[in-house]
C-alpha positions in Angstrom: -88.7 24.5 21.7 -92.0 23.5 22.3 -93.6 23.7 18.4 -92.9 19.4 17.8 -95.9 19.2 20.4 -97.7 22.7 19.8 -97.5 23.3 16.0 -99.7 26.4 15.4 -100.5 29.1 18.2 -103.2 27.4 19.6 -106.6 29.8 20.6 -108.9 28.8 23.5 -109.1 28.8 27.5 -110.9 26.9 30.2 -113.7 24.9 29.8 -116.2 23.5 32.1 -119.1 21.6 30.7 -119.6 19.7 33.7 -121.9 23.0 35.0 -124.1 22.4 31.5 -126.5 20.8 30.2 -125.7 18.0 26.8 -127.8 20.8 24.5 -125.4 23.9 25.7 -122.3 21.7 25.2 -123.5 21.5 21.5 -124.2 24.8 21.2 -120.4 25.8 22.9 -118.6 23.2 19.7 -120.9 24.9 16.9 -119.5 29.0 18.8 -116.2 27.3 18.9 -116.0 27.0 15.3 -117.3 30.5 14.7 -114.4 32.2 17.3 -111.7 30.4 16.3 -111.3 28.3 19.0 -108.9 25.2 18.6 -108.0 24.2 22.5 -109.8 23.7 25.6 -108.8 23.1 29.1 -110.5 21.3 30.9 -111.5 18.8 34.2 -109.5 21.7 36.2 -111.6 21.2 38.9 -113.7 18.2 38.3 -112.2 15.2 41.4 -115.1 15.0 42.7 -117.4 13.8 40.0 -114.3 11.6 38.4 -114.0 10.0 41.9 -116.7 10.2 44.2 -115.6 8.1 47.1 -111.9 6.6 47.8 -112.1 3.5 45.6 -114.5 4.5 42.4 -113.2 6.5 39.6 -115.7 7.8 36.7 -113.7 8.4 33.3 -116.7 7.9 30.7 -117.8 11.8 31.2 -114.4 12.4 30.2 -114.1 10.1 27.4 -116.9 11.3 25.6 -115.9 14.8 26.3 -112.5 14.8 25.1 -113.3 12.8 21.7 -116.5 15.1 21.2 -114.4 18.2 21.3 -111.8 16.8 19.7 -113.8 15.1 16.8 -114.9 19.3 16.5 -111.4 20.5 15.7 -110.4 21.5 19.3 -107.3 19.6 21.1 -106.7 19.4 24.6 -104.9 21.0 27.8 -105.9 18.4 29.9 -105.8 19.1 34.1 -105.4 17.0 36.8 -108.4 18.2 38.5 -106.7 18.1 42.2 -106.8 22.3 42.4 -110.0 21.6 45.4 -109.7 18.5 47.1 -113.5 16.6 47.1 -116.0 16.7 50.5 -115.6 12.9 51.1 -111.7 13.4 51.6 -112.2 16.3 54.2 -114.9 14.6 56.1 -112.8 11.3 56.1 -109.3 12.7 56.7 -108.9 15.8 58.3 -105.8 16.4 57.5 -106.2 17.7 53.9 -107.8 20.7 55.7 -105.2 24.0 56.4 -104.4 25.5 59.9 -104.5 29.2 59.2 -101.8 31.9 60.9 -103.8 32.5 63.6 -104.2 28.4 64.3 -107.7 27.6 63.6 -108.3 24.8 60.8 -110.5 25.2 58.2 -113.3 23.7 57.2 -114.4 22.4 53.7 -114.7 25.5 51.1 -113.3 26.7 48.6 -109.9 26.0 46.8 -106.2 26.2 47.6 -107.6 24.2 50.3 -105.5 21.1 50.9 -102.7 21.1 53.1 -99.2 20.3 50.9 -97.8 18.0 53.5 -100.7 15.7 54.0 -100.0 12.4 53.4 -104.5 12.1 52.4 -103.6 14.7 49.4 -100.3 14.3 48.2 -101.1 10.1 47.8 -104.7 10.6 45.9 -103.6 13.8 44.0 -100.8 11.5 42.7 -102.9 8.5 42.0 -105.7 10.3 40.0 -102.8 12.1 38.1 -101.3 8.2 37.1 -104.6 7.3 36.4 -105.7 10.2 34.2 -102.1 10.1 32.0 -102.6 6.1 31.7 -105.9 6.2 30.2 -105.2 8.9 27.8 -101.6 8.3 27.2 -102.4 7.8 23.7 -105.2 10.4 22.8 -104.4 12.5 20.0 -106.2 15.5 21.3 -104.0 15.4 24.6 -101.6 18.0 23.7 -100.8 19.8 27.3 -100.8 18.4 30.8 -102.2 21.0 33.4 -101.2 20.0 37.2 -103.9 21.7 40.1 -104.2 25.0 38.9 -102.7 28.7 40.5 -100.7 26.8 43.2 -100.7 29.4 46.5 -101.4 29.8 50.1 -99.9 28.3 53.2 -100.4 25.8 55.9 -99.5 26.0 59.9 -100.8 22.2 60.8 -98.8 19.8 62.7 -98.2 17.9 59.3 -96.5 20.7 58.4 -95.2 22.0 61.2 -93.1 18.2 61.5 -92.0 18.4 57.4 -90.6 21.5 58.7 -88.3 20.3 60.8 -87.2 17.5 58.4 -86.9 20.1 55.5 -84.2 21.6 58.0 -82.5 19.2 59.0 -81.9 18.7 55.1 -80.7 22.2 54.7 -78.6 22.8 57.8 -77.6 18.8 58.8 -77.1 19.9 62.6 -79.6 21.9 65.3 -76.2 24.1 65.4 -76.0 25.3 61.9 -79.4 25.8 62.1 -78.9 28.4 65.9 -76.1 29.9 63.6 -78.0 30.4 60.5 -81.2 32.4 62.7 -78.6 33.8 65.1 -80.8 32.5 68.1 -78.8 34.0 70.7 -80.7 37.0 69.9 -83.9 36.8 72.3 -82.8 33.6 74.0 -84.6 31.6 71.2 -81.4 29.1 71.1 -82.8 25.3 70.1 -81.2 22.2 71.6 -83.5 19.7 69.6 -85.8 19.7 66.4 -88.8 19.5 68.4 -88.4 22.9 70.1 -88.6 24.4 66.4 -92.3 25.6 65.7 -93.4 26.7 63.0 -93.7 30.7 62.5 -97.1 32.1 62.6 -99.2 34.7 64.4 -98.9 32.3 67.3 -95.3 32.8 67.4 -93.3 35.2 65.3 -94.9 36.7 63.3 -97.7 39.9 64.0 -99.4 41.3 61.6 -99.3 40.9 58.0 -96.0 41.2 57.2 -93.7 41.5 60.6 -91.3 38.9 61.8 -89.4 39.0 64.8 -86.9 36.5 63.4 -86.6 37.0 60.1 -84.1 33.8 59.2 -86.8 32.1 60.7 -90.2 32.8 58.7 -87.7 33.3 55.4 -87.1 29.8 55.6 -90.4 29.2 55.8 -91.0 30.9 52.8 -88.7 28.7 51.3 -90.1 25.5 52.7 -93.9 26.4 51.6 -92.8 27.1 48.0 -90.8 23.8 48.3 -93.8 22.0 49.6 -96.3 22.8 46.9 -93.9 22.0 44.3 -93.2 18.5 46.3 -96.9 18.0 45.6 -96.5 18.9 41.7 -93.8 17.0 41.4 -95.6 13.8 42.3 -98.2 14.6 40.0 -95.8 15.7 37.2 -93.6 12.1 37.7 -96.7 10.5 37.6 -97.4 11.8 34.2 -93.8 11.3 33.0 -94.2 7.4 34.2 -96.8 7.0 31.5 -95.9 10.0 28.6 -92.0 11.0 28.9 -92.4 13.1 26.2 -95.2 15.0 27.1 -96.0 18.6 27.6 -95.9 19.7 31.7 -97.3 22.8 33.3 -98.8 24.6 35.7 -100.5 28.3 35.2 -98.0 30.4 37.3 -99.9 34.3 38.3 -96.9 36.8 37.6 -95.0 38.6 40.4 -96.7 36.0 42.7 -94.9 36.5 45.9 -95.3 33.0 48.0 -93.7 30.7 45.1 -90.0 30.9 43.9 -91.1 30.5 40.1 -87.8 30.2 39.5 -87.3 27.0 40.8 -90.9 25.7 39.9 -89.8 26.4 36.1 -86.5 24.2 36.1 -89.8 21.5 36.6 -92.0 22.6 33.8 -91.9 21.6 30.1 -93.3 24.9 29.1 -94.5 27.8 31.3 -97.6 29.1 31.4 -99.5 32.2 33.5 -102.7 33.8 33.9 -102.8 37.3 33.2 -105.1 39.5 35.3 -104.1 43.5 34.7 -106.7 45.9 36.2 -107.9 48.9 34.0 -105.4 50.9 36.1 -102.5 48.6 35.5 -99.9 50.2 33.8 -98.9 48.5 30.4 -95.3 48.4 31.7 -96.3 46.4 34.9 -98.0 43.6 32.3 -95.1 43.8 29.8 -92.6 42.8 33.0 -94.7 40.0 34.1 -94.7 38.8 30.7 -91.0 39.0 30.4 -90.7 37.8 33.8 -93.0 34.1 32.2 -90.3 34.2 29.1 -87.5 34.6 31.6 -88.0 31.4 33.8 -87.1 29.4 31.3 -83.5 31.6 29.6 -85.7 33.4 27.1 -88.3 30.4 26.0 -91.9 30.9 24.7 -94.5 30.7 27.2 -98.5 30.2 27.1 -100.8 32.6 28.1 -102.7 30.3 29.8 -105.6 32.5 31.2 -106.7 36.4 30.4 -110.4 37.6 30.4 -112.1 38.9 27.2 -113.0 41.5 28.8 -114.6 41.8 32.8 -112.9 40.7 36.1 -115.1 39.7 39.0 -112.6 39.9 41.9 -111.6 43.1 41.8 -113.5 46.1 43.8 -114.6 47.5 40.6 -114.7 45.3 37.4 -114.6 47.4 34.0 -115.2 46.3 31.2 -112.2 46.0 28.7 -112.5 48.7 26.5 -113.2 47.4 22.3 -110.0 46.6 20.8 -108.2 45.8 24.6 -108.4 42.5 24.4 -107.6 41.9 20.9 -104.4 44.4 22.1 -103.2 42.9 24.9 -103.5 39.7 23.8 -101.2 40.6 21.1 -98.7 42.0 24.0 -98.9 38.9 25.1 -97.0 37.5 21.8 -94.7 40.4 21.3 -93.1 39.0 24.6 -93.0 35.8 24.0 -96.1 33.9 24.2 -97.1 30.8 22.2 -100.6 30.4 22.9 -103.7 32.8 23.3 -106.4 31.5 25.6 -108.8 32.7 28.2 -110.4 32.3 31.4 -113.6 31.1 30.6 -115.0 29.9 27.2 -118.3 30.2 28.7 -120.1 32.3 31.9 -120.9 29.8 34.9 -124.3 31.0 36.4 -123.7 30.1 39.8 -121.0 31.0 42.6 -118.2 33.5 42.5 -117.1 33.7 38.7 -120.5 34.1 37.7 -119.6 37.7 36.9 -116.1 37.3 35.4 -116.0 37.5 31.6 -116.4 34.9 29.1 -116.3 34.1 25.5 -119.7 33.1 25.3 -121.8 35.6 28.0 -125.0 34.6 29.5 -126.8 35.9 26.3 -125.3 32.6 25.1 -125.3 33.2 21.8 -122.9 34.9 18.8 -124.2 38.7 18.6 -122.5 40.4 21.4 -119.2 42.6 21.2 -117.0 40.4 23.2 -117.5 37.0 21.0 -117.5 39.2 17.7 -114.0 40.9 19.1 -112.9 37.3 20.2 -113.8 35.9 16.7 -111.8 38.6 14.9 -108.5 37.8 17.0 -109.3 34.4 16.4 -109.4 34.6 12.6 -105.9 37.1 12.5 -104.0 34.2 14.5 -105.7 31.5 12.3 -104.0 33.6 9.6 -100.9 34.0 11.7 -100.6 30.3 12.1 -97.6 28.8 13.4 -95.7 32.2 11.9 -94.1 33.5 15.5 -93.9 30.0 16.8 -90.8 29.5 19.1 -89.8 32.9 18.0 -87.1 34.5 20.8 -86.7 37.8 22.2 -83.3 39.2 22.2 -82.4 42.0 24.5 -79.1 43.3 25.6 -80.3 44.3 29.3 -81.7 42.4 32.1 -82.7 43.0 35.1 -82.1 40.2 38.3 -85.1 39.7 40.0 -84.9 37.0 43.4 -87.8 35.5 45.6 -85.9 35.5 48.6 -84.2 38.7 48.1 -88.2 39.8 47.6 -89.4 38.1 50.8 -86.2 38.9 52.9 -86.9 42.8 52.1 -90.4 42.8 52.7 -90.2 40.7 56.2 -86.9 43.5 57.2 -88.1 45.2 60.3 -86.7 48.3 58.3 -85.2 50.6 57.6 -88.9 52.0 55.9 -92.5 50.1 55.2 -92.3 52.3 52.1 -89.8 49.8 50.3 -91.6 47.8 48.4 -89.4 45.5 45.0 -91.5 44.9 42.9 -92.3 48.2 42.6 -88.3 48.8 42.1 -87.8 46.6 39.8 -90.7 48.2 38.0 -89.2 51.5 38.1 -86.0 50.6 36.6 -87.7 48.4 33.8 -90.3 50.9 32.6 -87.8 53.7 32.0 -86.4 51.0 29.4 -90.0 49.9 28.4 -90.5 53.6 27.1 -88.0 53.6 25.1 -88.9 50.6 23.2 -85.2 49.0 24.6 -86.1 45.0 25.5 -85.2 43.7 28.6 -84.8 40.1 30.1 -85.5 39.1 33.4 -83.2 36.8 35.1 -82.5 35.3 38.0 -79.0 34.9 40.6 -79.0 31.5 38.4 -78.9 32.8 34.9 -76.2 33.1 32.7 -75.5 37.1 32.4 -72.4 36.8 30.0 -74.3 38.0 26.9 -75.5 41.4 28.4 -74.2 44.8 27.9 -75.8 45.9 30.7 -77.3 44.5 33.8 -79.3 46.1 36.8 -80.1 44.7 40.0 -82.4 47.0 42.2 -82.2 46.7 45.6 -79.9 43.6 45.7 -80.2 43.6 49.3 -79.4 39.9 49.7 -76.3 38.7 47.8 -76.0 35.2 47.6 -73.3 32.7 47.5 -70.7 33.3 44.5 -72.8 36.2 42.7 -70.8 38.7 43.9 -67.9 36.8 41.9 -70.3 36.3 39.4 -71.0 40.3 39.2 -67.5 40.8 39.2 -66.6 38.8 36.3 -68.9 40.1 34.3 -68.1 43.6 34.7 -64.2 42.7 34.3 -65.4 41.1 30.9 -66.6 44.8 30.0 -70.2 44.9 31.2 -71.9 47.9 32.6 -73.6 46.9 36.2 -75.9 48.9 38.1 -77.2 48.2 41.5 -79.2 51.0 44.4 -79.8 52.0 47.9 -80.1 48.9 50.6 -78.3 46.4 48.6 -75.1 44.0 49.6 -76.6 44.1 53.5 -77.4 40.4 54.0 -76.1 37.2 53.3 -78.9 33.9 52.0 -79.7 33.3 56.3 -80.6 37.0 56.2 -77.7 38.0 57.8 -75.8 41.0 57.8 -72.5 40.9 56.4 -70.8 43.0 58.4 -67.4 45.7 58.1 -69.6 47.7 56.3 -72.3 48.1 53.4 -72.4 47.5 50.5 -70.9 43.6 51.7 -69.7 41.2 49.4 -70.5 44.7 46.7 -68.1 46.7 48.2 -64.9 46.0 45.8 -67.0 45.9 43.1 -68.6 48.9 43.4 -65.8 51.2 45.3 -67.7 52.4 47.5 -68.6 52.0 51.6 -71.9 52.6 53.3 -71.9 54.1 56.7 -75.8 55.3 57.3 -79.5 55.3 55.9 -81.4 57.3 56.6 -85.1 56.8 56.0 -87.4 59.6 55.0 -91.0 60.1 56.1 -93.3 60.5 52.9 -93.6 64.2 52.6 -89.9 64.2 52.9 -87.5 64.8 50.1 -83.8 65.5 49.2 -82.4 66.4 46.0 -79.3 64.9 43.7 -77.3 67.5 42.0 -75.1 66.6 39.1 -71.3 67.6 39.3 -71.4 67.9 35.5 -73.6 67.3 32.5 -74.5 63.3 32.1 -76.0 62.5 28.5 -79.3 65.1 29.2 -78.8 65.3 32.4 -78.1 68.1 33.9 -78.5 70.3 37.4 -80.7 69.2 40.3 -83.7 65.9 41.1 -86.0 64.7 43.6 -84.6 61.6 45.7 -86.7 60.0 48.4 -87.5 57.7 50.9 -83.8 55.8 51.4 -81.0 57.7 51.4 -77.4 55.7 51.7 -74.7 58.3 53.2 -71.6 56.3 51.8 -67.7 57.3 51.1 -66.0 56.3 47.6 -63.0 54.2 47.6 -62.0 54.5 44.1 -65.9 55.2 42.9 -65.9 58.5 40.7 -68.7 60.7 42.3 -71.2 61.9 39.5 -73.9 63.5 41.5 -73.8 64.4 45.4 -76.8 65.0 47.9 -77.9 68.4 48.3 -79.4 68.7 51.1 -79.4 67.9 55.1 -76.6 67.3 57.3 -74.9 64.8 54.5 -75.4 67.4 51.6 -72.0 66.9 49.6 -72.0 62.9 50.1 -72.3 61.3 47.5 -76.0 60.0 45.8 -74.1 58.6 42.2 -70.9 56.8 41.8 -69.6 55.4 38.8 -66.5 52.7 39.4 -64.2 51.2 36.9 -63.9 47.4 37.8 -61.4 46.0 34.9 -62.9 46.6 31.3 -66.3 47.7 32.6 -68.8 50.1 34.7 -70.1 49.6 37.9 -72.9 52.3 38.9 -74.8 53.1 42.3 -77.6 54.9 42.9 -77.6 56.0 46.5 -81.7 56.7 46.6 -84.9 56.2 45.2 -84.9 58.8 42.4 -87.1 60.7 40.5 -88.7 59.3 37.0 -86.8 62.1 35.2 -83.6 61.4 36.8 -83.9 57.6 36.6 -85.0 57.8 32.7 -82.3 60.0 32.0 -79.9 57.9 33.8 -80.5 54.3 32.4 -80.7 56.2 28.7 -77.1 56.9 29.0 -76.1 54.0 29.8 -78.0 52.3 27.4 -76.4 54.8 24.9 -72.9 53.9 26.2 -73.5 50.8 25.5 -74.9 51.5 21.6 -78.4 49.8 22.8 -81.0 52.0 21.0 -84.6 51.7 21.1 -86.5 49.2 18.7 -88.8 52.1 17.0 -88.9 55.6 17.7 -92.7 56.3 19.2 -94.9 58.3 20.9 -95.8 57.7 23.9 -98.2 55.0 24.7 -97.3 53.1 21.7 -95.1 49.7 23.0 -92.9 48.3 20.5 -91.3 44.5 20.8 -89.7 42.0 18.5 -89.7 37.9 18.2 -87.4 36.8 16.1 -86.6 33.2 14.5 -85.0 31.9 11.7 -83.4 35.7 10.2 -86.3 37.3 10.3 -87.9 39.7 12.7 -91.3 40.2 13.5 -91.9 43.6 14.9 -94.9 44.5 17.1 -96.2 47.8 17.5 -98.9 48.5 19.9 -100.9 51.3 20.2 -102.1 51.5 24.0 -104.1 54.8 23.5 -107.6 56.0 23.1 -106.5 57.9 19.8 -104.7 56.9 16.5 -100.6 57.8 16.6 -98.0 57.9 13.8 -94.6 56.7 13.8 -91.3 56.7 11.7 -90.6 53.2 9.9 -87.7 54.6 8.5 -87.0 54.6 4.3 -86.7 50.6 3.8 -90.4 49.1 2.8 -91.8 46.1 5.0 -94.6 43.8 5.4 -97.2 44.0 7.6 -99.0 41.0 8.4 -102.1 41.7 9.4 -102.8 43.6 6.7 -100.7 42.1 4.4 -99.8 45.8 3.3 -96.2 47.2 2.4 -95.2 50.4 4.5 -92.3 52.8 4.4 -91.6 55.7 6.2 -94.4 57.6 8.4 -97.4 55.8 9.0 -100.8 56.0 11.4 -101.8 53.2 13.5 -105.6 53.1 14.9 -106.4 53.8 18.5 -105.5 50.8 19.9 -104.5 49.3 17.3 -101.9 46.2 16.6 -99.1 46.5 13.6 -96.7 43.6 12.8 -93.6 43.8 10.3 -91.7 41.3 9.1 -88.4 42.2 8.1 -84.9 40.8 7.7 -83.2 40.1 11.1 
């Protein structure tokens, strides 16, 4: 619970009157009061004007600052300002600076710049971060502590290169374990001392973007970079604790972020927060995962939307505008999945440099008469109203889907069986067919407890770790319905096959043995034909791009292949494992199938959908304390009507009662409150 340091939902984004003049900071408090606005974060990027050289720090800036805005109604997410090391380190000590893939350092410029294992940035990024919680230990307006900002990127120095070596020699204790864990018989590449380990890069394993000869070898790395940038937050983060143990921790996390195991950064954050970037193109399924994704890394806890545009992007090949009402919409999707706080990236345009053109409350018109600060002054007034009502309010859903970094980056550095396979995208598929039917889901990790689930799905499990194949067993025993797919139960946590046959450590639970797969090209297709009616199913879909060829051995076959030389194998297989299910899907399938599919199981399982809609229209529920708030969001260009059912309800917005079928706008936003 986070509301004993956040009591209201809290309305604002990043702040940097650093690139202003005294007059326009004036101006930004007197437009603050008009939108709404009740929390700024700043200094995100300010280290080189607090400290200017290696001995002089320069708080009074600061000071003023943060008692000016907060003397103005507006509290504080205060960063550490070491996101972009200063020019006086990198001309002094070269070893901030990264070595790219390819081997070249880099120069001064831009952010994400500093190496993680130099010894220059990790002991001033943790002495600025002492200094900043010690002098403002005490502020009232201090509510959130924001460490660098979007953590990312790698590093291939010789700094690195050695913390390599000593991060593996924590992992595997001997240069053995370590020949057995990479199988380095394979291509002579067996090492007799540390020092013969290099890091992998374009120098040495790795070609192209994505290609690995050795793929034990650069997953590890993976691991070690993720480890490595959270070694540097955790400095900052103990150095915050030293001062304020009971303060509020984070760091804005980016979604499906693939170089960072957000997993493990969460177990180290006293709330999450993320910055939420969808394209015009993105579909609302894609954003309503990553936000369940935020809630998930911490069991189901509230998160803060730390950063969304009010309405243009600047990074992307072609930035549209947010359509009226987006914003005020998906910042209310935000909420409906868990989210505690509604804030933006940036409170006001910079006019110089490369998010000159990315939106902001207050434009370059600088003033109050333009749609995007009278759409952001609305919203602000509604959660004003709102107040602390959905605060700490949890989601509760009866299916989850396990999502894993390393299965992620140990798929996507295979050298096969297809390019085309791509998880996210997976685990996207298998969500949205829930997401359109208004049934919640959680996203978990190999860590989380599963017990409470009906019914769990893990696509493309292709790595099974340590004890969750026990842990999968057990909870289908207890009566649970599991469902896993294609290329899954392969490798072990060194990326290494488990061998005797696919599906590995999955092979008892699931009754069934994988002998081949095949890969299609593109244009290819085969087709899964039902042996008999399933819920709505019925007769003959598409399938696609991995096809497993497997025997059962005990699975009940439910739909077969029906074409090329394995037509008849079986592409569905449904295996009793004690009191539950346990289902796999053979290929990638189409939408119809895969909808179809995951609704009978869902109906199995008496797990119905929130609200009845049309499509377009996303429902979610928060609930806290026997009530339930329910959200209905209406994603299209043209009002909709749905079915409340016969019992009356609240809406809050409106404050009006409803019953039975009502309209709701083009994209428009209803909450109910009602009786949990």
């Amino acid at each position: 619970m986070i509301s004993s340091k956040l009591p209201k939902m809290f309305y604002g984004g990043d702040y940097n009157p650093e690139q202003w003049d005294h007059e326009t900071h004036l101006e930004d408090l007197r437009m603050f009061k008009l939108a709404g606005i009740d929390m700024a974060t700043i200094n995100v990027f300010s280290w080189a004007l607090i400290q200017p050289d290696e001995v002089t720090y320069n708080f009074e800036y600061l000071d003023q600052l943060i008692d000016r805005l907060y003397e103005n109604g507006v509290y504080i997410c205060l960063a550490t300002s070491t996101a972009a090391h200063p020019a006086w380190m990198a001309k002094n000590y070269p070893d901030v600076l990264r070595v790219d893939a390819d081997g070249r350092k880099r120069k001064f410029g831009g952010r994400h710049n500093s190496c993680p294992n130099s010894p220059t940035y990790r002991k001033y990024s943790e002495i600025i971060a002492d200094k900043l919680a010690e002098r403002y230990k005490d502020h009232p307006a201090v509510l959130v502590w924001h460490i660098s900002n979007e953590y990312g990127g790698d590093c291939y120095c010789e700094n690195c290169e050695k913390a390599f070596r000593v991060y593996l020699k924590k992992r595997y204790q001997t240069i053995e374990q370590v020949n057995k864990a990479w199988n380095t018989n394979f291509w002579g590449h067996t090492f007799y001392d540390w020092d013969e380990i290099v890091l992998p890069s374009n120098l040495s394993e790795h070609w192209g973007h994505n290609s690995s000869s050795f793929q034990g070898i650069s997953l590890d790395y993976s691991r070690f970079n993720s480890d490595s940038m959270l070694e540097c937050y955790l400095l900052e983060y103990h150095a915050i604790k030293k001062h304020i143990p009971d303060s509020v921790v984070t760091t804005n996390l980016m979604g499906f972020f693939k170089q960072l195991d957000y997993f493990k950064w969460a177990k180290y954050m006293d709330i999450v927060s993320w910055d939420s970037y969808p394209g015009l193109a993105t579909p609302i399924s894609y954003t309503a995962m990553a936000h369940d994704l935020m809630r998930g890394l911490k069991d189901g806890l509230p998160f803060m939307l730390m950063e969304q545009t009010p309405s243009q992007q600047n990074w992307q090949p072609y930035n549209s505008l947010k359509r009226p009402g987006v914003m005020r919409l998906w910042s209310y999707q935000s909420v409906a999945h868990g989210a505690d706080t509604v804030m933006f990236f940036q409170l006001r345009r910079s006019v110089g440099a490369c998010e000159k053109y990315h939106g902001a409350v207050i434009e370059h018109a600088g003033h109050e008469n333009t749609r995007v600060f009278r759409e952001v002054a609305e919203l602000g007034k509604e959660l004003q109203n709102l107040g602390d009502t959905t605060l700490d309010a949890r989601v509760q859903s009866r299916v989850a889907i396990v999502f894993d970094w390393d299965n992620w980056w140990a798929i996507e550095k295979s050298s096969g069986p297809t390019v085309a396979l791509k998880y996210v995208e997976q685990i996207h598929k298998y969500y949205s067919a829930f997401f359109h039917r208004n049934i919640q889901v959680d996203i978990v990790s190999v860590d989380s407890d599963i017990s409470s689930y009906d019914l769990l799905l893990a696509p493309v499990l292709y790595m099974v770790k340590p004890g969750f194949a026990a842990k999968l067993e057990q909870f289908v025993a207890a009566g649970g319905t599991f469902l896993t797919t294609f290329f899954s139960g392969i490798v072990n946590e060194h990326d290494l096959v488990t061998t005797g046959g696919y599906p590995g450590e999955l092979r008892n639970l699931l009754g069934i043995w994988v002998e081949e797969i095949d890969a299609l090209l593109p244009e290819q297709k085969n087709s899964i034909v039902l042996k008999e009616t399933l819920g709505a199913l019925e007769g003959v879909y598409e399938c696609g791009m991995l096809c497993d060829l497997l025997h059962s051995e005990g699975a009940e076959v439910i739909a077969e292949y029906g074409e090329d030389f394995y037509q008849g194998m079986p592409a569905l297989t449904r295996n009793t494992f004690g009191q539950g299910q346990a289902w796999y899907v053979a290929s990638d399938p189409d939408n119809i199938f895969l909808e179809g599919l995951l609704a009978e199981l869902a109906a199995e399982k008496n797990i119905k959908p929130l609200l009845e809609t049309p499509q377009g229209v996303e429902v979610s529920a928060r609930t806290k304390d026997g009530l339930t708030y329910l959200f209905v969001m209406n994603h299209n260009a043209s009002p909709q009507s749905y079915d409340l059912g016969n019992s009356s309800v609240r809406e809050l917005l409106t404050g009006t009662d409803y019953t039975g079928q009502i309209s709701i706008e083009a994209r428009g936003v209803h909450i109910f409150e009602r009786t949990s």
